[in-house]
C-alpha positions in Angstrom: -42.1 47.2 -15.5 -38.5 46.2 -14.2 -37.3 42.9 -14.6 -36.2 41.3 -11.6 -32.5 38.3 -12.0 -29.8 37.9 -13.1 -29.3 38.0 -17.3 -27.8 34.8 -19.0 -24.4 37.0 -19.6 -24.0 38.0 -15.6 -24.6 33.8 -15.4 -21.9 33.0 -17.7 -19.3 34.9 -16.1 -20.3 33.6 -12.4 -19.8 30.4 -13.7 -16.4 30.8 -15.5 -15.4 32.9 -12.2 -16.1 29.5 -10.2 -14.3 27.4 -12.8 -11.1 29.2 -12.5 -11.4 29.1 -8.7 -12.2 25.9 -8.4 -9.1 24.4 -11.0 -7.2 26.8 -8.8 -8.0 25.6 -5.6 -8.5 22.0 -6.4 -4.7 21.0 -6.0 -5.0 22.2 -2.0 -7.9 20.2 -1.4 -6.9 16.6 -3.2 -3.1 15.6 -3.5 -1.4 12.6 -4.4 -0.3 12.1 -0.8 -0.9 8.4 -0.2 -1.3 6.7 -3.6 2.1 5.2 -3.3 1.8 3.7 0.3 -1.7 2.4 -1.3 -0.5 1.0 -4.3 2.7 -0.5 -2.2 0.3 -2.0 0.6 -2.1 -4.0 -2.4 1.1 -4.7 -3.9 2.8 -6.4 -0.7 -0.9 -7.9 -0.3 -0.8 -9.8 -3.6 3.0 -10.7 -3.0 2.3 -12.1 0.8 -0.9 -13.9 0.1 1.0 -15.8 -3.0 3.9 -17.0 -1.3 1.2 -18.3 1.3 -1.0 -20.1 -1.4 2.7 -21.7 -2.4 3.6 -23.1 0.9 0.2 -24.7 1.3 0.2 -26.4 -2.3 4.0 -27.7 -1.2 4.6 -28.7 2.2 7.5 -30.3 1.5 9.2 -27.0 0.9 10.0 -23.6 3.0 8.8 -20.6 1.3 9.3 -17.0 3.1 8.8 -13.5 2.5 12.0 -11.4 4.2 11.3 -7.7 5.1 13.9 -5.1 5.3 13.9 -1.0 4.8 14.0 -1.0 1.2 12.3 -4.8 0.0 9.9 -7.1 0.7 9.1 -10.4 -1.2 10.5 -14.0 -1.8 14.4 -13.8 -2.1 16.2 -13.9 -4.0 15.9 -10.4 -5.2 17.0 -10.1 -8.5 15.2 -8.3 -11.3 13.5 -11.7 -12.6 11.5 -12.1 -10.0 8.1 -10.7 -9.3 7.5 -11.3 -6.0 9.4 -8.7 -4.6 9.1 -5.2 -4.4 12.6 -3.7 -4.0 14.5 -0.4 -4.1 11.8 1.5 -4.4 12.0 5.9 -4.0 10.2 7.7 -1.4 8.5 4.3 0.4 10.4 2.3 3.6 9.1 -1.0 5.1 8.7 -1.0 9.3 7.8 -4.7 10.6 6.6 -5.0 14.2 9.7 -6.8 15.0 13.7 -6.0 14.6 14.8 -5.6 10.6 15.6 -7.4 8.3 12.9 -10.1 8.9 11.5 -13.3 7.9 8.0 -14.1 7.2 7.5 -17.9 6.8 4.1 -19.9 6.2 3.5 -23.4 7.4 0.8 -26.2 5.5 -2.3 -24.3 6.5 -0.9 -21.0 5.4 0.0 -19.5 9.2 2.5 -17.4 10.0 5.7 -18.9 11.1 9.0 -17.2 12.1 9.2 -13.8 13.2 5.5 -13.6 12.7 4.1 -16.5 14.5 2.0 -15.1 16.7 0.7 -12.2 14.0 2.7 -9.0 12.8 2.1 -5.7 11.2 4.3 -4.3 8.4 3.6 -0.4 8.1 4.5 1.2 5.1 5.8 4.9 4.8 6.2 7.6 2.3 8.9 10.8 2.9 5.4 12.9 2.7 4.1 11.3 6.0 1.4 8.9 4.6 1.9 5.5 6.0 -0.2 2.3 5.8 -0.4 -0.6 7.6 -0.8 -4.6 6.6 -1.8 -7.0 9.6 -0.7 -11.0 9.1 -2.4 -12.3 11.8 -1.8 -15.5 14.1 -4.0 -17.6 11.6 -2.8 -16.3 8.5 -5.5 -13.9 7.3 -3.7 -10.9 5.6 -5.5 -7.9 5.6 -5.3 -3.8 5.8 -5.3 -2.5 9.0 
């Protein structure tokens, strides 16, 4: 009588064969492309959404977020300060307006300046990968 499958050695090397391929291949399928834009977009979240918190718990003060190529955050940008993101490789800032610009927040935590009526910064890697924060006219900043 003739057995009919495969043996648990013929198994074994299928399986090893579709390891290697798969470490192999892996790399073309899933890349780093984007992390960096990600990472910089929550960043530039956190950074926009605390200057705002600021110029609604003082009113009696102006508090703004400037934009340029190379940093965004509350000036002034010195290495002390953590509400910047600044000279940073491989990542450039685009603002829906003309650079460098100036974000500003008013008692209720809307947009004032260049970005009254809402804005969007996009943010861009050298590899291609962009993303895009919206401020809009009320002040909700979000991912867009």
């Amino acid at each position: 009588m003739k057995s009919q499958g495969f043996t648990l050695v013929e198994l074994i090397i299928i399986m090893v064969i579709i390891g290697i391929l798969a470490v192999s291949a892996s790399p073309l399928f899933i890349s780093d492309s984007g992390t960096k834009s990600q990472a910089f977009r929550l960043q530039a979240m956190s950074i926009l959404r605390a200057i705002q918190l600021q110029a609604m718990q003082d009113t009696t003060s102006q508090y703004v977020a400037e934009v340029s190529q190379n940093t965004l955050g509350q000036p002034p940008f010195i290495e002390e300060n953590s509400r910047q993101i600044s000279d940073v490789e491989n990542v450039t800032f685009s603002f829906s307006e003309p650079l460098p610009a100036t974000i500003g927040f008013d008692g209720l935590g809307r947009p004032t300046e260049q970005c009254s009526g809402g804005c969007t910064i996009t943010i861009s890697e050298n590899s291609g990968s962009s993303r895009d924060l919206c401020i809009n006219s009320e002040g909700y900043i979000n991912e867009c």
